[in-house]
C-alpha positions in Angstrom: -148.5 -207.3 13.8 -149.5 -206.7 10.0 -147.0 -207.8 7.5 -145.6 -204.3 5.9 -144.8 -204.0 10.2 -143.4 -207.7 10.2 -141.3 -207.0 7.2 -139.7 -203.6 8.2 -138.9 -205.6 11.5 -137.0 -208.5 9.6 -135.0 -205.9 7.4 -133.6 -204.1 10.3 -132.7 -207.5 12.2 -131.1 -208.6 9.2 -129.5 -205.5 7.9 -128.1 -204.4 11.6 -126.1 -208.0 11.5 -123.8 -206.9 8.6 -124.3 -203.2 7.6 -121.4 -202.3 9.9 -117.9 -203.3 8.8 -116.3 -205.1 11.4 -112.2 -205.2 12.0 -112.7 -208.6 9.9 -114.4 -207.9 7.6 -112.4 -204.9 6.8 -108.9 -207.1 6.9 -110.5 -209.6 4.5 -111.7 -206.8 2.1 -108.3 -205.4 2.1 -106.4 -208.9 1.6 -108.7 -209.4 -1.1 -108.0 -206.2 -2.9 -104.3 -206.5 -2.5 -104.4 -210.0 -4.0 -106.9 -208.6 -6.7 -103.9 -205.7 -7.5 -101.3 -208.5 -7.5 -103.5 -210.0 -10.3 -103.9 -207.3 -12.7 -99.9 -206.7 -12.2 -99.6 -210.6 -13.4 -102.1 -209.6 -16.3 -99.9 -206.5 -17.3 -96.8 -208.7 -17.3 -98.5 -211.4 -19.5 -100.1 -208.6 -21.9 -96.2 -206.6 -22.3 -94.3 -210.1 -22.7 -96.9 -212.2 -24.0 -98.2 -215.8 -23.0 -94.7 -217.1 -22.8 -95.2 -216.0 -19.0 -97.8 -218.7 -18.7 -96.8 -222.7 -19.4 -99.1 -223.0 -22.3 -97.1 -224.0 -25.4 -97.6 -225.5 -28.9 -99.4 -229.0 -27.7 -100.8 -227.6 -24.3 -102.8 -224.5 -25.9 -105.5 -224.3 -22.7 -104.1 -224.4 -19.0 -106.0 -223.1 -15.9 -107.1 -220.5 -17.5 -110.1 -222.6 -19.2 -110.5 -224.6 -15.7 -111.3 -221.4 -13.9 -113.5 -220.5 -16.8 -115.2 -224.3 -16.8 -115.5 -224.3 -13.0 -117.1 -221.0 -12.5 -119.6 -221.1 -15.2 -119.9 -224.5 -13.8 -121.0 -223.3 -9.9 -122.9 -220.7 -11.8 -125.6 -222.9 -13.0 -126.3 -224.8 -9.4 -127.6 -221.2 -8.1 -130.0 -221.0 -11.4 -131.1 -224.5 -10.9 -131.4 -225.0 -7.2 -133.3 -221.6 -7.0 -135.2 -221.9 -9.9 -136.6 -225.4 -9.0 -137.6 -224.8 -5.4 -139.3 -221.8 -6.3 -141.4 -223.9 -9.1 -142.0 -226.8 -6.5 -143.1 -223.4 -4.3 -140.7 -225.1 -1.3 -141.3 -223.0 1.9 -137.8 -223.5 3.5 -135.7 -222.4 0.2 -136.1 -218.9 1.6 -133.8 -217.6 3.9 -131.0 -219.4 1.5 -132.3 -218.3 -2.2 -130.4 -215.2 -2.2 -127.2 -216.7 -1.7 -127.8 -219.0 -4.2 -128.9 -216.7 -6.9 -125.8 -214.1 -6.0 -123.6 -217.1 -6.6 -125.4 -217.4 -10.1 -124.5 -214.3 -11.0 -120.8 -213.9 -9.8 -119.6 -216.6 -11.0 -121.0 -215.7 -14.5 -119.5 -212.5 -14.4 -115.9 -213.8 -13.5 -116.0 -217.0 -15.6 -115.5 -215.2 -18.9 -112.6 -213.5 -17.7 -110.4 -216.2 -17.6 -110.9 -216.9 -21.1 -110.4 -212.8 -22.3 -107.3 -213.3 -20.0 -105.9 -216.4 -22.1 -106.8 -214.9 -25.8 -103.5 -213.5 -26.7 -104.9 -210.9 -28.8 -107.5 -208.8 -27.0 -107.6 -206.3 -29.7 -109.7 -208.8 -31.9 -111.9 -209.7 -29.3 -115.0 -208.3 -31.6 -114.3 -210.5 -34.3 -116.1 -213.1 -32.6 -119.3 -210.7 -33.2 -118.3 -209.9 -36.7 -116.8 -212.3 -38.0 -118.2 -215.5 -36.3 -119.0 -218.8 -37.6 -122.3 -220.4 -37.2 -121.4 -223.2 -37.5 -118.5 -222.9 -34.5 -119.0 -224.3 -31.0 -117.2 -221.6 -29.4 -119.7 -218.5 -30.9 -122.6 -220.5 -30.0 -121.0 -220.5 -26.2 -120.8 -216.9 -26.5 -124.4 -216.4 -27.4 -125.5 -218.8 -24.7 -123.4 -217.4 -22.1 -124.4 -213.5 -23.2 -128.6 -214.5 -22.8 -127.5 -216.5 -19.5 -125.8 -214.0 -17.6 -128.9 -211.7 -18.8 -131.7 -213.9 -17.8 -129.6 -214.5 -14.3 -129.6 -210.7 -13.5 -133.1 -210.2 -14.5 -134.0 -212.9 -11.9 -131.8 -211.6 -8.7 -133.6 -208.4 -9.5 -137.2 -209.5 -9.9 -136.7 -211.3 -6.5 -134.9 -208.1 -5.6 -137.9 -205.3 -5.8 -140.0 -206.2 -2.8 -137.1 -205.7 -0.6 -135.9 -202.8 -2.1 -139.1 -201.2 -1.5 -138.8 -201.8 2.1 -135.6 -200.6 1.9 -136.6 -196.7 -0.1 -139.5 -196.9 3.1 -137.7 -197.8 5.8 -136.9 -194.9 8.2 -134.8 -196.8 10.9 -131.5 -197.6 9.1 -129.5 -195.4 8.5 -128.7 -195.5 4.9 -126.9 -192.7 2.7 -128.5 -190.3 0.2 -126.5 -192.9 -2.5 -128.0 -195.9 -1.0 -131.4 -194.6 -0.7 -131.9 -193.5 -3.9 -130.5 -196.3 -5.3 -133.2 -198.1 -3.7 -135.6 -195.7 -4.8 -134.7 -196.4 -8.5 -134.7 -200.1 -8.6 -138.1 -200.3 -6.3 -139.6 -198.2 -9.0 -143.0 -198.1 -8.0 -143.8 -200.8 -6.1 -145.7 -200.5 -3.0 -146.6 -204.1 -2.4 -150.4 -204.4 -3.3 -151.9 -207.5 -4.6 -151.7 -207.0 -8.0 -148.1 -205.9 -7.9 -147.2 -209.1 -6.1 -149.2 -211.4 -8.4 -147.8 -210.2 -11.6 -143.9 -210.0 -9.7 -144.7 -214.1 -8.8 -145.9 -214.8 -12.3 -142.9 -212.9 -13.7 -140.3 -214.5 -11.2 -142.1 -218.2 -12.4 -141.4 -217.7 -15.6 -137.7 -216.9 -15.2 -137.4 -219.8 -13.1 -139.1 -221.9 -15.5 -136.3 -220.2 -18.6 -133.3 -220.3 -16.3 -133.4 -224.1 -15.5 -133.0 -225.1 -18.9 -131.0 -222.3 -20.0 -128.3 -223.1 -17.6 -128.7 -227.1 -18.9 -128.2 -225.2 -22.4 -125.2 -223.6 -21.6 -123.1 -225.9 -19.7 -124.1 -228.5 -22.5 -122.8 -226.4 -25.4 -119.4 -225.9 -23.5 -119.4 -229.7 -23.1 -119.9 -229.5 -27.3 -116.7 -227.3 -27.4 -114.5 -230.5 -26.0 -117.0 -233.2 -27.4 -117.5 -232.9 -31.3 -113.8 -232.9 -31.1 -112.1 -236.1 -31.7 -109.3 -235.7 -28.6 -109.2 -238.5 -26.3 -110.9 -238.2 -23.0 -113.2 -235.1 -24.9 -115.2 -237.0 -27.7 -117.7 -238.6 -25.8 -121.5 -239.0 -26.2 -122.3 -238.4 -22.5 -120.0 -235.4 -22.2 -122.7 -233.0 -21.7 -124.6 -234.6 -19.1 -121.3 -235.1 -17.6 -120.9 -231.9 -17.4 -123.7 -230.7 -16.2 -123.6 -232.9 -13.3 -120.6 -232.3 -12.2 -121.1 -228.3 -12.5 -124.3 -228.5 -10.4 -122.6 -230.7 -7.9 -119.6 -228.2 -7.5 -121.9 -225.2 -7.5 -124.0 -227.4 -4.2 -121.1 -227.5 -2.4 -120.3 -223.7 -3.0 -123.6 -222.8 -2.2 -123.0 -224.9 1.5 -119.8 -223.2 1.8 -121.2 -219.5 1.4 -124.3 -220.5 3.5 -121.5 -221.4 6.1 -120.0 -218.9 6.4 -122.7 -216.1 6.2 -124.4 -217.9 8.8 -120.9 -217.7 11.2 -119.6 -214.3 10.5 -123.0 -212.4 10.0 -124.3 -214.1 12.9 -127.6 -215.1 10.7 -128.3 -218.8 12.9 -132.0 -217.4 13.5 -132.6 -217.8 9.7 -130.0 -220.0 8.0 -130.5 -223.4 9.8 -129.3 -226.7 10.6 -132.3 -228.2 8.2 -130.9 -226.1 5.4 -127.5 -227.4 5.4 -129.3 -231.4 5.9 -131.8 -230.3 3.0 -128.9 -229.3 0.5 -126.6 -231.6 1.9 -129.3 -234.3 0.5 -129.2 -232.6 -2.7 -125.1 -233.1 -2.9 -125.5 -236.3 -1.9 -127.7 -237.3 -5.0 -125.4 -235.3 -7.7 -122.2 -236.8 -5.8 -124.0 -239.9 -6.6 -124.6 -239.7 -10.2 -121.4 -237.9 -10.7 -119.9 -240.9 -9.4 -122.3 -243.1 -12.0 -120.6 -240.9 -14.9 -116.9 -240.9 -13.9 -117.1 -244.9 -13.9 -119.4 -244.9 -16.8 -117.0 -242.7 -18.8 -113.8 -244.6 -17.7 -115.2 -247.7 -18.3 -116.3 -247.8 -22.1 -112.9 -246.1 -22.7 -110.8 -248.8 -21.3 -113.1 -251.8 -22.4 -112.7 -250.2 -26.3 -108.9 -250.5 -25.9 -108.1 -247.8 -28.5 -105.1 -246.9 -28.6 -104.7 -243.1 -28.4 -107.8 -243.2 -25.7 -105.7 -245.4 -23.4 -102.6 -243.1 -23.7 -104.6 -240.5 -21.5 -106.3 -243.6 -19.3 -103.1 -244.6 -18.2 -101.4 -241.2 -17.4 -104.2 -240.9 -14.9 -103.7 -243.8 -13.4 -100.2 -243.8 -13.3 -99.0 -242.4 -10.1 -96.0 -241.0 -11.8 -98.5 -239.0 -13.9 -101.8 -237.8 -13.0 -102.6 -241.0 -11.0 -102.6 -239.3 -7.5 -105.1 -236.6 -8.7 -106.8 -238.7 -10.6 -107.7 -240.9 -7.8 -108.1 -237.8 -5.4 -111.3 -236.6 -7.5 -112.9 -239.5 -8.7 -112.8 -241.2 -5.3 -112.3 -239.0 -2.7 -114.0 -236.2 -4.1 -117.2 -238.6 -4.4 -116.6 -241.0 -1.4 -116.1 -238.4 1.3 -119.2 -236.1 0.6 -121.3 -239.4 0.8 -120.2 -239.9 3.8 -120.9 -237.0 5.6 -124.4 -236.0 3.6 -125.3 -240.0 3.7 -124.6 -241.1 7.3 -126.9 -239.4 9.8 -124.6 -239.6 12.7 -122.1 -237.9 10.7 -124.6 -235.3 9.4 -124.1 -231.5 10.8 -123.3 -228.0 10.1 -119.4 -228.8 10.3 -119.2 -231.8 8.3 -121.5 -231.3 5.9 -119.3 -228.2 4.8 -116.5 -230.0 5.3 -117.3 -232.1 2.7 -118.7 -229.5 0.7 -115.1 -228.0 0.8 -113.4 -231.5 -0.5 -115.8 -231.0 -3.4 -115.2 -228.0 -4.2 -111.1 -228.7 -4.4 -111.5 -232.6 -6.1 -114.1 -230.6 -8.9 -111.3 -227.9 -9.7 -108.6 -230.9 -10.0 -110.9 -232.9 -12.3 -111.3 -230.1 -14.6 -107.4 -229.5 -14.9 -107.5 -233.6 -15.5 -110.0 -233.5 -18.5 -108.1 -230.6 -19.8 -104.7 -230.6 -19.6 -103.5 -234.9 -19.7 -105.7 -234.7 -23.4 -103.7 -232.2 -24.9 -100.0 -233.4 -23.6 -101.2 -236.9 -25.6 -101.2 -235.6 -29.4 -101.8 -238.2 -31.9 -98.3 -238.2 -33.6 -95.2 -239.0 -31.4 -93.2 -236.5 -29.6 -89.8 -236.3 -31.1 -87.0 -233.9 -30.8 -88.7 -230.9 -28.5 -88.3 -229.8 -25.0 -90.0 -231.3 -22.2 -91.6 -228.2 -21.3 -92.9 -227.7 -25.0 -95.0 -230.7 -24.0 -95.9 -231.1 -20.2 -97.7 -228.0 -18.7 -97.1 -226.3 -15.9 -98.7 -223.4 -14.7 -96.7 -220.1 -13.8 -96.8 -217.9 -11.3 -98.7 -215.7 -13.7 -101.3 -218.0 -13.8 -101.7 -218.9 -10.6 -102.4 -214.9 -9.6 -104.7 -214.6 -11.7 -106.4 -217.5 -10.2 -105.9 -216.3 -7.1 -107.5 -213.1 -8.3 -110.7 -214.6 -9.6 -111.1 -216.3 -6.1 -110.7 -213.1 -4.3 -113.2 -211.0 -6.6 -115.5 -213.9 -6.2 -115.5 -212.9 -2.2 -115.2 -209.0 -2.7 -118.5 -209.1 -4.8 -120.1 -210.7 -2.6 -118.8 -208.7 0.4 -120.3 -205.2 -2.3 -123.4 -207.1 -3.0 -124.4 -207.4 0.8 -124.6 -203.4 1.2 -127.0 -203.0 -1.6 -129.1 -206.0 -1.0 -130.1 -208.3 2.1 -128.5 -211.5 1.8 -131.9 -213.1 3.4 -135.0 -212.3 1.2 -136.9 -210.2 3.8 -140.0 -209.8 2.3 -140.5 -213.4 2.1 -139.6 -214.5 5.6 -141.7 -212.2 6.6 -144.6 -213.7 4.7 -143.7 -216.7 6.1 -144.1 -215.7 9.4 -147.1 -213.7 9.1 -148.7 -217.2 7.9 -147.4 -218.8 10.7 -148.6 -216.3 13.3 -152.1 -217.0 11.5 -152.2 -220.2 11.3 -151.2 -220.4 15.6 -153.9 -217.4 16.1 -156.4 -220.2 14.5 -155.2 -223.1 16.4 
């Protein structure tokens, strides 16, 4: 079977596993819209009454509205990276999961912003960052970064896009609508797959990879810069950066398990997304669980050993267990310990556990982002005399937490719109692959 025969094969085994709505799927895209309306009505209500909705005050300016923003831009960048590098290193099995990956990528940078036009309390002046920005501000350089990121991101989902598409405008076995088709028709331009096409399309996607990787590093780094180069305990650090980084590609692993997971269970896609791919990645969490645990005892260490005061304040409200302690020790051990355990031990090591440890690091990585943010900003440097509890311990609202909620359940309903305007599995490529090996067996 020639390859353009191969490939038109894969497309309608993949496509015919998820085109159809099932009763599910349906149910989960409705639960998801409902909680996505229930958000926008907690939006409304904060924009007519103003933030006092929310349980940001005078000392606690940023709630969970900057740790939805830190931890999706966060599982934004493993997508870039882990894509980006496999397809430098040219890695054969990276595949069947590199669309997942790089749809993560761009999801979560779409969403991440949100959270913080939903915290500014004057959405009105939201252009003055453009106009009237300083250079020498932190905050407009994350703008800038974030702009060219989400850019570069959707430039490579569609370069790695077009040879699918094209099979897709060709293909005379689905049936797609008049919409569909020529919306495949546009975005395959005209491609028809010859030699030339496909080298300059590789040399193109090689050079995005080889942009992305440190672009993401880039970005993640100049958010770290937002908390660092101030002089807040827990924040002014010289390894912030790093710190972050790792820790947002280590949350963005696990995400990229958990969506492997569960494509592979509800759209039935075990030919393709295999048990190797979950040990292969699960390797790669293992490694960043690993050096995120090196940081978080790095971090905690110099602060304690330099005994300053105002530093120590925020130490011990994390490991109080009045406090913050029992978070605290949830994701620094727990959220490190437990996906060692089940990436490191190889009778542990499956499908199942692997994501279940994937999920733990998902949850401890949200918690330690609400730990670097809000403990800081309830330990000012003068005293708290004279004012209301709730002036100066947060709490987040029910506001809040819908519009949390919300951002979780767009995250899903892209994805579930994505799927019927690209494969999730790159089919072009597997079929590549398979023409090889067919080639290489015909020889043997």
């Amino acid at each position: 079977m020639n390859s353009p025969e191969l490939a038109q094969k894969k497309l309608v085994e993949v496509i015919s596993r998820y085109d159809k709505p099932t009763v599910l799927g349906k149910i989960m895209f409705i639960f998801f819209f409902l909680v996505l309306l229930f958000a926008i009505y907690a939006f409304i209500t904060q924009t007519i009454k103003g933030q006092i909705v929310t349980g940001m005050r005078d000392y606690v300016v940023w709630g969970i509205y900057d740790v939805n923003f830190i931890f999706f831009i966060g599982i934004s960048y493993a997508g870039a990276m882990i894509s980006g590098i496999l397809h430098l290193l040219h890695v054969e099995w990276r595949k069947p999961i590199i669309r997942i990956a790089e749809m993560i990528t761009v999801i979560s940078v779409i969403i991440g912003p949100v959270f913080i036009l939903v915290e500014m309390g004057r959405l009105d002046r939201i252009f003055n960052i453009f106009t009237h920005g300083r250079i020498q501000s932190p905050i407009l350089w994350d703008v800038v970064a974030i702009l060219t990121y989400l850019s570069c991101s959707i430039l490579f989902l569609y370069l790695a896009l077009i040879r699918d598409y094209a099979l897709l405008r060709d293909n005379t076995v689905l049936k797609i609508s008049k919409f569909r088709r020529y919306f495949y028709k546009k975005l395959a331009a005209t491609y028809i797959d010859l030699p030339q096409q496909k080298k300059f399309l590789n040399r193109a996607l090689t050079i995005m990879s080889a942009l992305i990787i440190p672009l993401a590093v880039l970005v993640h780094s100049v958010l770290a810069w937002i908390f660092g180069m101030t002089i807040r305990p827990g924040w002014h650090s010289t390894i912030f950066a790093p710190y972050f980084v790792v820790a947002a590609v280590f949350s963005g692993t696990a995400v990229l398990i958990i969506a492997m997971w569960f494509f592979r269970k509800f759209y039935h896609l075990e030919e393709y997304i295999l048990e190797k791919h979950f040990k292969y990645i699960g390797t790669i969490l293992l490694v960043l669980a690993a050096l995120y645990g090196y940081f978080t005892f790095s971090e905690y260490l110099t602060v304690w050993y330099g005994s300053e005061t105002w530093e120590l304040e925020v130490v011990y409200k994390l490991f109080d267990f009045s406090a913050y302690g029992a978070w605290f020790y949830l994701a620094a051990f727990v959220g490190v310990l437990v996906p060692m355990i089940f990436t490191g031990l190889p009778f542990l090591r499956n499908i199942n556990t692997i994501t279940i440890g994937s999920v733990v690091a998902v949850i401890c990585m949200w918690i330690k982002r609400y730990l670097i943010i809000v403990p800081t900003l309830e330990t000012p440097l003068l005293p708290l005399q004279d004012i209301r509890p709730e002036y100066a311990h947060y709490t987040a609202s029910w506001v809040e937490w819908t519009l949390t909620a919300g951002g979780i359940a767009t995250f899903c309903m892209f994805f579930m719109i994505f799927i019927k305007f690209m494969p999730i599995i790159p089919v072009a490529d597997i079929a590549e692959v398979s023409e090889k090996k067919e080639f290489i067996s015909e020889k043997l």
